[in-house]
N, C-alpha and C positions, 0 to 999 in steps of 0.2 A: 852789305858790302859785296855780298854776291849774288848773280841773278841766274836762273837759268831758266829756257825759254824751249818749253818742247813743240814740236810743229810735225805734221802729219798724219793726223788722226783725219776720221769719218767716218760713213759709211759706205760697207762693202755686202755684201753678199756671202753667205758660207761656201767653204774656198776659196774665195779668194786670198788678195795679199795685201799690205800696206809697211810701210815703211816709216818708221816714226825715229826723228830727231831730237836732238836736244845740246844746248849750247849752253856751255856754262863762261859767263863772267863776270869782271870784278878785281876785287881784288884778291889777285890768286898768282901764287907761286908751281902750283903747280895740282892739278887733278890726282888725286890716288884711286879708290875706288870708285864706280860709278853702276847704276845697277837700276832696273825699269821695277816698279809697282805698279799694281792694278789695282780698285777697286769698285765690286761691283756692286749696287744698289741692296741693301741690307746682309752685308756682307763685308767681313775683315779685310782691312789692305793687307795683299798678301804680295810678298817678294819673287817678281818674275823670273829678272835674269841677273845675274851680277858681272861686273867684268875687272881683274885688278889693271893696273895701268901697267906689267907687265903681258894682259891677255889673258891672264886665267878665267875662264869664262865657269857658271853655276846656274842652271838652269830648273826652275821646277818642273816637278814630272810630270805634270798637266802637257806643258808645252813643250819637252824635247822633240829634237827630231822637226818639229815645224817654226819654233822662233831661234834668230842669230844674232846675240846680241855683238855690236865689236865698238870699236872705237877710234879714233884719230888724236891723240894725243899731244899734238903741235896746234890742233885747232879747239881743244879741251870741249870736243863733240862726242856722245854717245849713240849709238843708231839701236834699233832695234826691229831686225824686217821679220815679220810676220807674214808666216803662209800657211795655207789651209786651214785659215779661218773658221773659226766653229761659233755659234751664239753664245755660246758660255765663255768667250773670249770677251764681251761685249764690257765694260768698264772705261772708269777714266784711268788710264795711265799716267802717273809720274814718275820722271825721271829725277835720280838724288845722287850726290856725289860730297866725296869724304875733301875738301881742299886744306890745302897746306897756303898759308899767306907767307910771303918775304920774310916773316920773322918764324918758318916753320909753325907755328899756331894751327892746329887743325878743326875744322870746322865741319857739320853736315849739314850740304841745304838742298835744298827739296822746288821744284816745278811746280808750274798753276795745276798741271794736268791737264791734259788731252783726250778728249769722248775718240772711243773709239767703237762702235757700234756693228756687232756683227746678225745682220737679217733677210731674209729671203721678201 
């Protein structure tokens, strides 16, 4: 009932930047939390950035300091721009969000995932 469709992954070079999207719809009253995972080849999906739909932003400590997650809330989009890309960045990215359906019903769903691939 609900989809979300991340877009902006590839390949980059170490330092560089990318900018990853993610749109959630469906049937949806309304986005609450929303938050990027990674994982990378034998290796636990582990939780990147989280955002509440007030903006409370929770970042792992891997990545302070170089990823921003935020969000647009009237377009139930989550971004997440990535800079100073390092190879141990390198995973598939999903984006997941907590939704609340018209009848308040909360639900989590989760992205195909996005290769994001950091290499010299």
């Amino acid at each position: 009932q609900v989809q979300l469709v991340e877009s902006g992954g590839g390949l980059v070079q170490p330092g560089g930047s990318l900018r990853l999207s993610c749109v959630a719809s469906g049937n949806i009253f309304r986005t609450n939390s929303m938050g990027w995972y990674r994982q990378a080849p034998g290796k636990e999906r582990e939780l990147v950035a989280s955002i509440t739909r007030a903006g409370t932003t929770n970042y792992a400590d891997s990545v302070k300091g170089r990823f921003t997650i935020s969000r647009d809330n009237a377009k139930n989009t989550v971004y997440l721009q990535m800079n100073s890309l390092k190879p141990e960045d390198t995973a598939v990215y999903s984006c997941t969000t907590r939704v609340a359906t018209p009848a308040l019903k909360e639900y989590d769903y989760w992205g195909q995932g996005t290769q994001v691939t950091v290499s010299s």
